[in-house]
ZAMARGU-4260 file (C-alpha; in steps of 0.2 Angstrom, whole numbers, plus 5000, padded with zeros to 4 digits):
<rodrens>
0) 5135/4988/4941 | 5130/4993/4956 | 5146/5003/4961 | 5140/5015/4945 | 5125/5021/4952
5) 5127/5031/4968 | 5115/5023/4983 | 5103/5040/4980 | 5100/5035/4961 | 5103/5016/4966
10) 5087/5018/4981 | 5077/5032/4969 | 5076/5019/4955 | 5072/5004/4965 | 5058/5017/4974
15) 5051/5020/4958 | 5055/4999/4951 | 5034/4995/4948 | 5033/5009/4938 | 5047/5008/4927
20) 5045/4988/4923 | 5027/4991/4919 | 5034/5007/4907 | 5044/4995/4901 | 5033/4980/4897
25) 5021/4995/4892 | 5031/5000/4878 | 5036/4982/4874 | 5018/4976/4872 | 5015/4993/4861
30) 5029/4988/4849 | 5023/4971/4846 | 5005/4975/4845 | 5008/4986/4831 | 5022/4979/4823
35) 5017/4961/4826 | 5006/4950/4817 | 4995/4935/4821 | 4997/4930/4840 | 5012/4940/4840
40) 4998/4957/4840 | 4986/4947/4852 | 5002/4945/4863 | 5009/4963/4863 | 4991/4969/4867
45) 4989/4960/4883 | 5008/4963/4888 | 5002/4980/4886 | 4988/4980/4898 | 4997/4972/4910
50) 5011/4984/4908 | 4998/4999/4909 | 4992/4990/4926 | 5009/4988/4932 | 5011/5006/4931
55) 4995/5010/4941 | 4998/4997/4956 | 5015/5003/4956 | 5010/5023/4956 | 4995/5020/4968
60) 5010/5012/4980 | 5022/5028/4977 | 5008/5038/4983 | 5006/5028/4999 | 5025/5026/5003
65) 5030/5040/5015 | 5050/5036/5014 | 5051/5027/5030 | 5064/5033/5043 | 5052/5034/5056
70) 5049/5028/5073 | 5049/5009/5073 | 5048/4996/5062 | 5035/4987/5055 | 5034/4968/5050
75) 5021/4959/5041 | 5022/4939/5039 | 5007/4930/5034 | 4994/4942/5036 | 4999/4948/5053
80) 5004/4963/5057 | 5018/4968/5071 | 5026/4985/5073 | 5041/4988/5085 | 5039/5004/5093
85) 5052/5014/5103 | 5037/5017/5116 | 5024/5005/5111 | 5022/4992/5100 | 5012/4977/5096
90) 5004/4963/5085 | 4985/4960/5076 | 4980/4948/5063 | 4972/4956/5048 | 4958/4944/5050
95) 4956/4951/5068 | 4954/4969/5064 | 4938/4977/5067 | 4945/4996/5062 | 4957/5005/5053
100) 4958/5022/5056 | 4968/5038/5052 | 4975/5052/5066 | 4984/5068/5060 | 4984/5076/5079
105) 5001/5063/5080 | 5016/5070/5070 | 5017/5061/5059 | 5001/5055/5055 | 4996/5036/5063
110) 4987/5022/5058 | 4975/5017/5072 | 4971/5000/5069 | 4959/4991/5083 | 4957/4972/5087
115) 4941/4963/5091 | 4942/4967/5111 | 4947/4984/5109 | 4964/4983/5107 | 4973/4996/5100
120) 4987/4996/5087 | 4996/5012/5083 | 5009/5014/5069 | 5015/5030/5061 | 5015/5032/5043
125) 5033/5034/5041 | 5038/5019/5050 | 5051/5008/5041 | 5043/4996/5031 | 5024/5004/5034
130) 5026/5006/5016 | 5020/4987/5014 | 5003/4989/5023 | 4995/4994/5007 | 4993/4979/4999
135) 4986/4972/5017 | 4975/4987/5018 | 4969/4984/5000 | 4963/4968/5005 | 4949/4974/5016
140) 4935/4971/5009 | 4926/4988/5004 | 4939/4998/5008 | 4945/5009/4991 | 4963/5012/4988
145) 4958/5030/4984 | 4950/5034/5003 | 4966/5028/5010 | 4977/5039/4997 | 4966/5054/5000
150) 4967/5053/5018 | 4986/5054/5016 | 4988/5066/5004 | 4975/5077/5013 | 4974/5074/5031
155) 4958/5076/5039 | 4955/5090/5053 | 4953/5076/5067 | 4955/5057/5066 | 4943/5048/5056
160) 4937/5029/5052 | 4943/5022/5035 | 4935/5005/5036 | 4925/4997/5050 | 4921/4979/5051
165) 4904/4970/5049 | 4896/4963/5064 | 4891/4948/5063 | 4881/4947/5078 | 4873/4965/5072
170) 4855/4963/5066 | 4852/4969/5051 | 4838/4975/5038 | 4833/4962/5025
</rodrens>
């Protein structure tokens, strides 16, 4: 099978794989939904939901992929993030990071990412595999897919701060 597809339609549909197994499970779920009866129906509704949030996860992911090919490579392995850099390069836990930020005075655009003594992490947006920091930038807590999807889509004039950490040590009002 896979000598039938050329690797462009082979790579465009694995690209675009989320999005067309939750269309899939979508349209599936719809079916026995409406042509089911009994459990069948309460079956084919929640395969239907999940579908329907299969295909968003999977569109928000499209939108943050930008096709790799870039400098370096980045590698994530329980919750630690390392990039490999042809001029600098680095690692930081996720559970260390005290800032994620944007810059669009790089070309491409760079995701600054900062460490709890100052320590900076820069990887460009197009890195191979840069594509998987999503999910680990989704796990911050109050950051919103949506800000980091906007700030792609439409960079900002100078670098910005997408999510900052809260200091524990930082008095605050009660």
């Amino acid at each position: 099978m896979a000598e039938f597809l050329r690797p462009a339609a082979r790579a465009l549909l694995w690209r675009w794989r989320e999005v067309l197994a939750g269309a899939g499970l979508a349209l599936f779920g719809l079916w026995l939904a409406l042509g089911g009866f009994g459990l069948a129906r309460i079956l084919g509704w929640g395969a239907l939901a999940t579908g329907l949030a299969l295909i968003w996860t999977g569109w928000q992911r499209l939108r943050f992929a930008r096709g790799g090919g870039g400098a370096g490579v980045v590698q994530i392995a329980e919750r630690r993030i390392a990039y490999f850099g042809p001029l600098t390069g680095g690692v930081l836990d996720l559970d260390d990071l005290r800032r994620l930020e944007i810059d669009p005075t790089g070309h491409p655009l760079h995701w600054i990412l900062t460490g709890p003594g100052g320590e900076i992490l820069t990887i460009p947006v197009d890195a191979e595999g840069a594509d998987r920091l999503f999910d680990l930038f989704a796990a911050l807590p109050g950051l919103r897919s949506a800000r980091l999807l906007a700030a792609l889509e439409q960079p900002p004039e100078g670098r910005i701060t997408l999510w900052a950490a809260v200091d524990p040590d930082r008095p605050r009002l009660r």
